[in-house]
Structure formats: C-alpha cells, structure tokens
N, C-alpha and C positions, 0 to 999 in steps of 0.2 A: 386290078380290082375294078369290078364294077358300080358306080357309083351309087347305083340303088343296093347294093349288097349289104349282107350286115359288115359292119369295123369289127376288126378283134386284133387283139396285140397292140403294140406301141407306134406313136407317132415319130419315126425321126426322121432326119435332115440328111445325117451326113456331116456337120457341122458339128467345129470343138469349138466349146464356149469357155472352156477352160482345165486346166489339170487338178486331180486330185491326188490324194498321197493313200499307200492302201500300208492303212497302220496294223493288220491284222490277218493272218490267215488260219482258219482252223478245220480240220475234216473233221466232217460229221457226217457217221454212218454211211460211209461211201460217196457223200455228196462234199461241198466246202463253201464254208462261210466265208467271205471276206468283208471289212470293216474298211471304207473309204474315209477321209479328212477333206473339208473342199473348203476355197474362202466362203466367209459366212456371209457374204454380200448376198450369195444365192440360197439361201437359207428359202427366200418366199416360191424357189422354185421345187423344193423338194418335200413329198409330201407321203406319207403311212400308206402304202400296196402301188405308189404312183413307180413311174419310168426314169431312169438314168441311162445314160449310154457310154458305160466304159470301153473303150482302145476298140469301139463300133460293134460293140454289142452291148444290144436292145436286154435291160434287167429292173424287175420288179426291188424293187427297194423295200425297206423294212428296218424296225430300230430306227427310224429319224430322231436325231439329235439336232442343234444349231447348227451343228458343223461337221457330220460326219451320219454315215446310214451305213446299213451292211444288204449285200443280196447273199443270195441262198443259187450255188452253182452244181447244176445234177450233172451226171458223167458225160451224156452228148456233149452237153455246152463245155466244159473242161477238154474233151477229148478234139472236139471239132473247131475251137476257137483258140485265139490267140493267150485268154485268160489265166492258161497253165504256166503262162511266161511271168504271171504278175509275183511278187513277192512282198511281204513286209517291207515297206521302205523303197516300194516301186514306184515312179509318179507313173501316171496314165493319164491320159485324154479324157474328158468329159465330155457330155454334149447334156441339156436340161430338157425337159419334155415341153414341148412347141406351144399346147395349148396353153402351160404354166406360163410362158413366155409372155402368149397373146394377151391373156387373164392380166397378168400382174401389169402389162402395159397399159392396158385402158384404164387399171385402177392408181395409176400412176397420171392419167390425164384427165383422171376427174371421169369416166365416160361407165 
C-alpha cells in the first residue's frame, strides 16, 4: 500500500494476544454465524463493527458483549480459510485490533 492511499479493511500484526473459545455455530441463509468467549480483561479492546482476528483472519465483529462477540462468515471466507475447521467448543487464536491496543495504552498512562 501506498502511504498516501486511502486505508480500508483491518489493521493486523500477525500476533495472538490470546485464545478464545467459539461457544456457537449457526448457518444462516448460506452464510454462518459464529459466537466467540474471550477473557474479559480484553473487554476495552473489543468494539460494535470493530476487528478481531480469529486462527489469522481478519473479521468484523458484532453483538459485543463483556465477554464474547459474534462475526458473520460468507462462503469465500468459509471456503478459503481455515474457519471451517472451528467448531462449538474450539479454542482459536485471537489477535485485538492494534489501534484499540495503542488507544486504551495511552489512556492507561494518563496521555
């Protein structure tokens, strides 16, 4: 990407910051819901249309709760990624969105 470009999509690393548990799977009209559990320490990183990055892919989150969100998974993404492999009662890799990261750090040092 070119740095004068416009940004679109999500910021990530690469980096697991931690695992969550996928308490839920359900298909919906060809597409499939899934419902993650994460510790609730990272509660201040998760946010209504923000990013999580399950088992390295990049997903728009939705239903945020304390402790748990759900994304919304259309056929590429199922068909193309590892995400097919997740089941009720799967842990997976996490990773949190970088800006939440930066954010909730300087508002942790005062800045």
């Amino acid at each position: 990407m070119i740095m004068n470009g416009r940004l679109d999509g999500h910021i990530v690393q690469g980096h697991v910051d931690s695992t969550a548990q996928c308490i839920s799977v359900a298909e919906k009209e060809g597409s499939w819901e899934y419902e993650f559990e994460f510790n609730d320490k990272f509660a201040p990183l998760v946010i209504e249309k923000g990013s999580a990055c399950i088992n390295g892919i990049s997903l728009t989150v939705f239903d945020v709760k304390r402790n748990s969100f759900k994304v919304a998974i259309i056929p590429y993404t199922y068909n193309h990624t590892n995400i097919k492999q997740v089941t009720a009662g799967s842990t997976v890799n996490i990773e949190f969105d970088v800006i939440g990261k930066y954010i909730l750090r300087n508002s942790e040092l005062g800045r």
